[in-house]
C-alpha positions as CSV (number, residue, x, y, z in Angstrom):
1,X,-42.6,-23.4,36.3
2,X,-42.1,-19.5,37.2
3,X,-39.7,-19.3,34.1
4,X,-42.5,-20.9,32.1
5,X,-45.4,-18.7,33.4
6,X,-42.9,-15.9,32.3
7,X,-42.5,-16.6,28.9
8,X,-45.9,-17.1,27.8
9,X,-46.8,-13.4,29.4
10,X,-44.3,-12.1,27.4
11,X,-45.5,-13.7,24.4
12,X,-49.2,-12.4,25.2
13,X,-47.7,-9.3,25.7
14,X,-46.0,-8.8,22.2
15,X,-48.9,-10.1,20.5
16,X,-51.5,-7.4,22.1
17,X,-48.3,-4.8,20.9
18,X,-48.6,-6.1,17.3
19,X,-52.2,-6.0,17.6
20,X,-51.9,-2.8,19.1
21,X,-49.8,-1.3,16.1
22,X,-51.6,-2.4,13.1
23,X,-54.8,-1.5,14.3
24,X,-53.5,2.2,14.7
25,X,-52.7,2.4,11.1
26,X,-56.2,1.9,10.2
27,X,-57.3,4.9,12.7
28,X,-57.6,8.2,10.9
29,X,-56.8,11.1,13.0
30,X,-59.2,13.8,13.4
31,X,-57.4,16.4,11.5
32,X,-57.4,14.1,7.9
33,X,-60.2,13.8,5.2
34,X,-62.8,12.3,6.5
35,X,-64.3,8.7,5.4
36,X,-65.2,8.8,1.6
37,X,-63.8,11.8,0.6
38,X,-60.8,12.3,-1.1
39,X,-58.2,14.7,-0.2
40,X,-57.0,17.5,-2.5
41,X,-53.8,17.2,-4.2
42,X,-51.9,20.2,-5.0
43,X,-53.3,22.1,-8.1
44,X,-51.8,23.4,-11.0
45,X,-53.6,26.0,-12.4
46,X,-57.1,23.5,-11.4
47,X,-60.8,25.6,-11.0
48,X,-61.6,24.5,-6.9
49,X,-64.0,21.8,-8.2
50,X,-62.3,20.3,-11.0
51,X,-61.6,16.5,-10.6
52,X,-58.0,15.0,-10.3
53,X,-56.2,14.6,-13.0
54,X,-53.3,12.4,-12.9
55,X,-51.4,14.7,-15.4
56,X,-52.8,17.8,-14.1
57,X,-52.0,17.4,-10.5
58,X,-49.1,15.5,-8.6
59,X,-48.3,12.7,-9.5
60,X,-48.9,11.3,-5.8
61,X,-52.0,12.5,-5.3
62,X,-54.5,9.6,-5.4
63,X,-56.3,8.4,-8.4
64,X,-59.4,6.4,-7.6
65,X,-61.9,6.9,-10.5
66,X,-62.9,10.3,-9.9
67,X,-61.2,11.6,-12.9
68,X,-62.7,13.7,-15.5
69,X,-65.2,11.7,-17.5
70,X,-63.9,13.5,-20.3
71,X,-60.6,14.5,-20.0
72,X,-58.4,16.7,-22.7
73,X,-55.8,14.6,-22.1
74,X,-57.3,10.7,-20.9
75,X,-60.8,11.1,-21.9
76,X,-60.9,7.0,-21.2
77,X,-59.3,6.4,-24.2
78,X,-55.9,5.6,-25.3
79,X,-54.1,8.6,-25.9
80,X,-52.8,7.5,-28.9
81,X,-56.1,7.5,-31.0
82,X,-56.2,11.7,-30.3
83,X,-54.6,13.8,-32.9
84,X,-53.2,17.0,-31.3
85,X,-52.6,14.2,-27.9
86,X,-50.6,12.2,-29.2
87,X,-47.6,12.0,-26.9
88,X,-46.4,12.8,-23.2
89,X,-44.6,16.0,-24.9
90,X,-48.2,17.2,-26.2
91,X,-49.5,16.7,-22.9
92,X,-46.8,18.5,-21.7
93,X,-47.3,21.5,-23.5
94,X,-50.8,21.5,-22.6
95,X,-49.3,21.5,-18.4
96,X,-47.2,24.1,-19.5
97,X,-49.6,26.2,-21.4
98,X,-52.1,26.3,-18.2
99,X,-49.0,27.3,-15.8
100,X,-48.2,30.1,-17.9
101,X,-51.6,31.5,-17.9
102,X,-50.3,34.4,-15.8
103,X,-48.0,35.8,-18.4
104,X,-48.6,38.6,-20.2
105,X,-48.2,36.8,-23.6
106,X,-51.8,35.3,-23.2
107,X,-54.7,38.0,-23.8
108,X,-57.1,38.1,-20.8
109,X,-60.6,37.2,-20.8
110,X,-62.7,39.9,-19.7
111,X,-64.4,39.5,-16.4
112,X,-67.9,40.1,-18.7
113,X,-67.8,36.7,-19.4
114,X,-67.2,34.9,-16.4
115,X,-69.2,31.7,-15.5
116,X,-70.7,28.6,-17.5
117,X,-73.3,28.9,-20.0
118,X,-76.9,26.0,-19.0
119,X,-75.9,22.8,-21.0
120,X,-79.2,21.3,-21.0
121,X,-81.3,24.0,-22.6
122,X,-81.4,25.1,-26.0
123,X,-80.0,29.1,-25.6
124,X,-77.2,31.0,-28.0
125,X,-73.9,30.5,-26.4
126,X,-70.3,30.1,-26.9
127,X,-68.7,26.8,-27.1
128,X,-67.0,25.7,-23.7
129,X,-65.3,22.3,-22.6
130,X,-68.3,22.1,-19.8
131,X,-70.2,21.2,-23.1
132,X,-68.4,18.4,-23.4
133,X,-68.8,17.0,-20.3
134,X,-72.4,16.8,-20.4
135,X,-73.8,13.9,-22.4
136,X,-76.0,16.1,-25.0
137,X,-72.9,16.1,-26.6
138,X,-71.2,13.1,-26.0
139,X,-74.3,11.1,-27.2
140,X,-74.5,13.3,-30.2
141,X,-70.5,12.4,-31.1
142,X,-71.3,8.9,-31.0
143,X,-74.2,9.3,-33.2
144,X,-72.2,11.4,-35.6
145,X,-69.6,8.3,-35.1
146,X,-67.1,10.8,-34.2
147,X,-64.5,11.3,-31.3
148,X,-64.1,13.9,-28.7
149,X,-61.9,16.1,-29.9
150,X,-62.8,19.3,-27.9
151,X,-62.7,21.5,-30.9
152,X,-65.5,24.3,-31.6
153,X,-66.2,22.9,-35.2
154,X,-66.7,19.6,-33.6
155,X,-69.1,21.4,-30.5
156,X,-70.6,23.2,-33.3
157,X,-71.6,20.4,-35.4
158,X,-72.5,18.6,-32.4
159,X,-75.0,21.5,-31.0
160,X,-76.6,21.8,-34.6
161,X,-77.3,18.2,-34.8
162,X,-78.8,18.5,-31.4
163,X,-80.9,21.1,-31.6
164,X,-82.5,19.4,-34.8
165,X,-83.1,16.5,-32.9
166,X,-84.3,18.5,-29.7
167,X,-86.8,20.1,-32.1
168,X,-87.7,17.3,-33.9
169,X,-87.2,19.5,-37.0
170,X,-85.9,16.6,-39.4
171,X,-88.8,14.8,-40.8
172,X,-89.6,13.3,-44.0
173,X,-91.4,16.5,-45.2
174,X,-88.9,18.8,-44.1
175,X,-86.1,20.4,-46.0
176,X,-82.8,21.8,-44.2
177,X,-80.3,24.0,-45.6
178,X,-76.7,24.7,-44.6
179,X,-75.0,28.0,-45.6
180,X,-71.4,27.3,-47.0
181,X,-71.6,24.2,-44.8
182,X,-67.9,22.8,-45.5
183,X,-66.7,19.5,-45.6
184,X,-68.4,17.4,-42.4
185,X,-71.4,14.4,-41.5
186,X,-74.2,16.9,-40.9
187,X,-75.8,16.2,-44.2
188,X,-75.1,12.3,-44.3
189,X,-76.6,11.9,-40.5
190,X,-80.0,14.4,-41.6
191,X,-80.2,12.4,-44.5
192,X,-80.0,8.8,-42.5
193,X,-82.8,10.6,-40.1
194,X,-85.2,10.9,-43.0
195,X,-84.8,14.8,-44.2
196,X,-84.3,16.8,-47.6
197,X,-80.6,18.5,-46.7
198,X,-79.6,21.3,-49.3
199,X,-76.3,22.0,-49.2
200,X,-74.5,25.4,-50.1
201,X,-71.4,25.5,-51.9
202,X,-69.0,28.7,-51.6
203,X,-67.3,28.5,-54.8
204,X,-69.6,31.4,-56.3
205,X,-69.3,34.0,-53.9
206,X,-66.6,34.3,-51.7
207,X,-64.1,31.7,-53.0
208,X,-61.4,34.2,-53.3
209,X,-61.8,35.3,-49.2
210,X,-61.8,31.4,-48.2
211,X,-59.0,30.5,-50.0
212,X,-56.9,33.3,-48.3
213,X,-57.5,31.9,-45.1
214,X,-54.9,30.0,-42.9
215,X,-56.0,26.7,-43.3
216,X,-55.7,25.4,-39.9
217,X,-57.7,28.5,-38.4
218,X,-61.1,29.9,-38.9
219,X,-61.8,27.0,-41.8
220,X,-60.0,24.3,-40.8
221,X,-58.0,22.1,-43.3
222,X,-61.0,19.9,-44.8
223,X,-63.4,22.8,-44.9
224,X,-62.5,23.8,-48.5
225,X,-64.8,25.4,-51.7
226,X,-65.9,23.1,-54.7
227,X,-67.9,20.9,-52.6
228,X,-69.6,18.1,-54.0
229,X,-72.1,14.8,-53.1
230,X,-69.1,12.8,-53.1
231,X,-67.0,14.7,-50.8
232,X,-70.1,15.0,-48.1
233,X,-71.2,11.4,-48.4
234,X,-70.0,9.4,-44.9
235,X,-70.7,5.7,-45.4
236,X,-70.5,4.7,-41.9
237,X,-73.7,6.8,-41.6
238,X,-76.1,6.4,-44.5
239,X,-75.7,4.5,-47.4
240,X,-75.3,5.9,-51.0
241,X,-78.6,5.9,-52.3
242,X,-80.6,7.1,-49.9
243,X,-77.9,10.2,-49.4
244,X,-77.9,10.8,-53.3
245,X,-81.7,11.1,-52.8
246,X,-82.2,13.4,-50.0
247,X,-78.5,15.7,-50.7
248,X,-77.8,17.9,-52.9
249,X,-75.5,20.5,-53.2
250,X,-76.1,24.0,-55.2
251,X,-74.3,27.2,-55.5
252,X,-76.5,30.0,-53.8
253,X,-76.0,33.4,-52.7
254,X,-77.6,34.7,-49.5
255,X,-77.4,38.4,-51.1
256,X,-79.5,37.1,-54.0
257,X,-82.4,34.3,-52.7
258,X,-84.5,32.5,-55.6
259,X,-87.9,33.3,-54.8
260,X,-88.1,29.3,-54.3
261,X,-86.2,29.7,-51.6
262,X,-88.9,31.6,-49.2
263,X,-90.2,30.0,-46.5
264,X,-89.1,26.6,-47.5
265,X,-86.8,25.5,-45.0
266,X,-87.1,24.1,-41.7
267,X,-83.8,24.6,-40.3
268,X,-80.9,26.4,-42.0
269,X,-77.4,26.9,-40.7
270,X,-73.8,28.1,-40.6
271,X,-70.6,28.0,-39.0
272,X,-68.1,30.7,-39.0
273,X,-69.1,31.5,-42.7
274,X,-70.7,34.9,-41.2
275,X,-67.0,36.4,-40.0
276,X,-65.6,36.0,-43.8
277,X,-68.4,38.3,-45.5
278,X,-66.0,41.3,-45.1
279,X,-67.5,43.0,-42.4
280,X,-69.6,42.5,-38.7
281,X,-72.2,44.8,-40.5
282,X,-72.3,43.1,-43.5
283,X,-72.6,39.9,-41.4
284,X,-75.2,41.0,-39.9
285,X,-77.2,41.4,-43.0
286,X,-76.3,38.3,-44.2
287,X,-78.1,36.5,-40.9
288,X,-80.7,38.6,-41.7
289,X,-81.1,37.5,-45.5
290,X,-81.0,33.9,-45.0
291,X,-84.1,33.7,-42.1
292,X,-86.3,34.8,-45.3
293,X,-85.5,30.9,-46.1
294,X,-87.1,29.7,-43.4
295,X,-90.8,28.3,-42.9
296,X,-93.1,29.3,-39.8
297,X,-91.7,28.2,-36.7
298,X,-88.6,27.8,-38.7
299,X,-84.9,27.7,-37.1
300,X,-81.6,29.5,-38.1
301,X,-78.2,28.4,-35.9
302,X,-75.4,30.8,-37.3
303,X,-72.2,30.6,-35.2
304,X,-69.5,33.6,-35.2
305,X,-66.4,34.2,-34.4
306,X,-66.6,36.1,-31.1
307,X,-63.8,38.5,-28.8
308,X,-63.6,37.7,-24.9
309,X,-61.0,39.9,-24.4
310,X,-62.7,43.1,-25.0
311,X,-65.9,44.7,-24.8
312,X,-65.5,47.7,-27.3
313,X,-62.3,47.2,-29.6
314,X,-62.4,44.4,-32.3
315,X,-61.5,43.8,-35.5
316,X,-64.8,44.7,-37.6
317,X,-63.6,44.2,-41.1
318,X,-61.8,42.1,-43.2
319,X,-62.0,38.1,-43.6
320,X,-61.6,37.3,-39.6
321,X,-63.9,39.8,-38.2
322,X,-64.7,39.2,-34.6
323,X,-67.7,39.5,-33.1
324,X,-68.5,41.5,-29.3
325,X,-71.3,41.4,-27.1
326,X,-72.7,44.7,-28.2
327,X,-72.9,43.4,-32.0
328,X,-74.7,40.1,-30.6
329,X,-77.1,42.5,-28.5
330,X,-77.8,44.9,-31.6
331,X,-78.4,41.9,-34.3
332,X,-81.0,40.6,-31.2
333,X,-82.7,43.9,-31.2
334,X,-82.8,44.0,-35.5
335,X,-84.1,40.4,-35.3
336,X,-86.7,42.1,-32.9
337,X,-87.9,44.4,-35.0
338,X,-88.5,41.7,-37.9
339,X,-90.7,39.7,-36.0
340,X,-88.1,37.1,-34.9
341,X,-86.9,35.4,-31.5
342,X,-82.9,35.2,-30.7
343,X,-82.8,32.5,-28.1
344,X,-81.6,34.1,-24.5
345,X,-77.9,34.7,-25.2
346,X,-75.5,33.4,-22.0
347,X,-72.3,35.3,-21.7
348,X,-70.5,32.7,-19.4
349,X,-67.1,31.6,-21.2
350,X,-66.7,28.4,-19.3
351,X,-64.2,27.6,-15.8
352,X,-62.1,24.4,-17.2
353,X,-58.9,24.9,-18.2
354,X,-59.9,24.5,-22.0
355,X,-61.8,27.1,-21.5
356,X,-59.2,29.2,-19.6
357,X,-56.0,28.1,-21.9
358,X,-56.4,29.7,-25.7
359,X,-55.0,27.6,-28.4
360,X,-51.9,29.4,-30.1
361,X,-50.4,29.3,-33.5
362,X,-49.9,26.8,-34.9
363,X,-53.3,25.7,-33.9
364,X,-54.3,22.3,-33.0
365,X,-57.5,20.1,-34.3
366,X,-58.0,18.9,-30.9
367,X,-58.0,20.7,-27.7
368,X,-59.3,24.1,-29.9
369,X,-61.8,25.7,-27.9
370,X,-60.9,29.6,-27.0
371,X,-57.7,30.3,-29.5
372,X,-55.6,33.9,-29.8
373,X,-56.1,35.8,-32.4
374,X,-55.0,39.4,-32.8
375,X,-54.3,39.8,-29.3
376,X,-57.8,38.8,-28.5
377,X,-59.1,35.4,-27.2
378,X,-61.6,33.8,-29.7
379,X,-64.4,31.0,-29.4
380,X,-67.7,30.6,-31.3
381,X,-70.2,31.6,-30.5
382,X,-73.7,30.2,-31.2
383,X,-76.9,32.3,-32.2
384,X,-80.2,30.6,-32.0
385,X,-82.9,32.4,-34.1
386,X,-86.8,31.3,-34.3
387,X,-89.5,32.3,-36.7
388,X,-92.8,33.3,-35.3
389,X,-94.9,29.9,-36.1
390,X,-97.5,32.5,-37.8
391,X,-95.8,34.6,-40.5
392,X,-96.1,38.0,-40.0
């Protein structure tokens, strides 16, 4: 009977060990993250507050839904379907390009620009991958019916249609106009919303300056002279009679406005047409020319190409001139003068590593937000212009 009492307290005692032991796993020390939050893996190059990335951090550091909504890499979709991502080598290069951001190959960003421009207020500002994390833009893309692809033509297109919508400038009595507009679905999705869109063409004026442009930089490949109604029409967006009724493309010249032109339009645009006028001066003028076009409480978005990496030495001439802060600040102070409202201009560059990584030659479509060129870093940068609602 002893023997028997003996071996059932052994057996009580292993099960309160095994008891023991599992419920000690469960115990978090002190010293570990506490409940709910996660800990942070080792970094790579990673802003504090940037979300884990799976191909951005180590590869054991745990994954539980909090990556970026909109990744450069993931973005929830399958890699495949990104051009510029397409493959584990791509994403690759992009690891490597953000671990070599030290080097003295890469031109710096001055420290002028530090910090992320307001997303959810219409301002002028430069484009930045925070942009694209806020879901202004990511609605607008899927209105356009277009995909992420972090680019600044797609964040400028993206901001323009925005601002019309913010503005509720597209109405059936309105006319729009877009400056040597280039080959994209602004004018078929303001013509599905109900406005008159006139379209510029290029192939008058500065045809010769365009075409000796690399084709993947400042104009990228489908942004090309001779444009006609065909070539702008987008069928997944509006069908073909009612964009042959409220588009239509002419050859204009800012330099020479018809007097129909005057106070006729209630929204006019361009993007990185101002650089290629020869000159920042003569770009200058040229904003200046076309917000003659525009009606009473009229808007102008122009976008140029704009230096981070220094604050007085540019290029100022030539077919890639780039734009500084003190340019944007004197334009501001001419528009003044006229009568006219530049929208506050925000400096801030952006923190995510799009915004911290240039592109290099040869330059991709997607993941093209800051770019080097000329030993400067690049980006657009977008200039907001209002005319008083009382002509002067």
């Amino acid at each position: 009977m002893g023997l028997k009492r003996l071996h059932v307290l052994a057996l009580a005692l292993v099960v309160v060990l095994v008891l023991y032991l599992s419920s000690s796993r469960s115990v978090r020390p002190v010293s570990e993250t506490p409940l709910g939050v996660q800990p942070v893996p080792k970094s790579r190059g990673r802003t504090p507050n940037q979300p884990y990335h799976p191909l951005l951090d180590d590869q054991d550091s745990p994954a539980t839904g909090s990556e970026c909504p909109v990744c450069p890499i993931c973005m929830n979709e399958n890699i495949a379907d990104l051009s510029g991502v397409a493959s584990d080598s791509d994403a690759a290069r992009y690891v490597n390009e953000l671990e070599d951001l030290s080097g003295s190959q890469v031109p710096k960003i001055h420290p002028a620009f530090k910090g992320i421009p307001p997303s959810g207020i219409l301002v002028s500002k430069m484009a930045t991958e925070h942009d694209f994390r806020a879901s202004w833009l990511l609605d607008t893309l899927e209105e356009l019916k277009a995909k992420p692809k972090h680019n600044r033509k797609q964040w400028e297109q993206a901001y323009i249609a925005h601002i019309i919508k913010s503005l509720d400038l597209c109405q059936p009595s309105s006319t729009l106009l877009g400056w040597s507009a280039g080959r994209n679905p602004l004018a078929s999705y303001l013509a599905s919303k109900g406005c008159s869109v006139w379209i510029s063409n290029v192939d008058q004026a500065t045809e010769d300056d365009f075409e000796s442009l690399p084709a993947d930089d400042a104009l990228v490949q489908d942004e090309q002279p001779r444009l006609n109604e065909t070539t702008l029409h987008y069928p997944e967006l509006v069908d073909e009679a009612t964009f042959a009724k409220k588009v239509s493309v002419r050859s204009l010249d800012p330099n020479r406005l018809l007097a129909e032109m005057n106070n006729r339009f209630s929204f006019v645009w361009s993007t990185r047409t101002v650089e290629h006028t020869g000159s920042i001066s003569l770009g200058q003028r040229y904003i200046l020319n076309t917000l003659e076009t525009l009606k009473p409480g009229g808007v102008a978005f122009h976008s140029v190409q704009f230096t981070l990496s220094n604050l007085a030495h540019t290029v100022e001439t030539g077919p890639n001139a780039l734009w500084r802060k003190s340019d944007i600040e004197r334009l501001r102070d001419d528009i003044k003068a006229l009568g006219y409202e530049l929208f506050d201009p925000y400096w801030g560059s952006g923190e995510y590593p799009l915004d911290v990584t240039p592109d290099t030659a040869p330059y991709k479509e997607a993941n093209h937000l800051k770019l080097v060129v000329d030993s400067h870093v690049v980006t657009s940068f977008a200039l907001l212009i209002k005319k008083p609602d009382v002509a002067a």
